[in-house]
C-alpha positions in Angstrom: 7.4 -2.5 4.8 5.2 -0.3 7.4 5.2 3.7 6.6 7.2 5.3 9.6 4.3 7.7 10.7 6.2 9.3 13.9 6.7 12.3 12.2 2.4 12.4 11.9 1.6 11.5 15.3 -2.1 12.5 14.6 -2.3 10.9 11.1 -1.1 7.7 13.1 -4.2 8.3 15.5 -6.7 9.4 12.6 -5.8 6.0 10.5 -5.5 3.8 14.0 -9.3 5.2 14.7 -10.6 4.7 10.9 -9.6 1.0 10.6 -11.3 0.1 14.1 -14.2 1.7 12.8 -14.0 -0.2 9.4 -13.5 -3.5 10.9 -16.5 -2.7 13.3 -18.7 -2.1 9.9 -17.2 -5.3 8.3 -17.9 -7.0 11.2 -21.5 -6.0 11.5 -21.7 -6.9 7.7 -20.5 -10.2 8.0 -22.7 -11.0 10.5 -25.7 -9.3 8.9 -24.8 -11.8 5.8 -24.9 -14.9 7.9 -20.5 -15.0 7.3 -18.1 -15.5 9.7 -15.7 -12.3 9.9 -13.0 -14.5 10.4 -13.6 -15.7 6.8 -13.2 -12.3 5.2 -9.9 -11.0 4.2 -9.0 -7.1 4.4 -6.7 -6.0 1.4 -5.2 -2.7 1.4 -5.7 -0.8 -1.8 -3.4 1.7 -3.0 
């Protein structure tokens, strides 16, 4: 179930902008490894 975040419109931007800039770094990781991005899986944490 996604979080309504409408009431947060900057939250919504602030999160948006921080998992773009995670998946940039994991991306530059993977390929730093030798790994294929597509290989790695992303699991939220809570």
């Amino acid at each position: 179930m996604a979080a309504d975040l409408s009431a947060y419109p900057d939250r919504e931007s602030e999160l948006t902008h921080a998992l773009a800039a995670m998946r940039s770094r994991l991306a530059a990781a993977a390929e730093a490894a030798g790994r294929n991005v597509g290989e790695i899986e992303l699991l939220p944490i809570t």
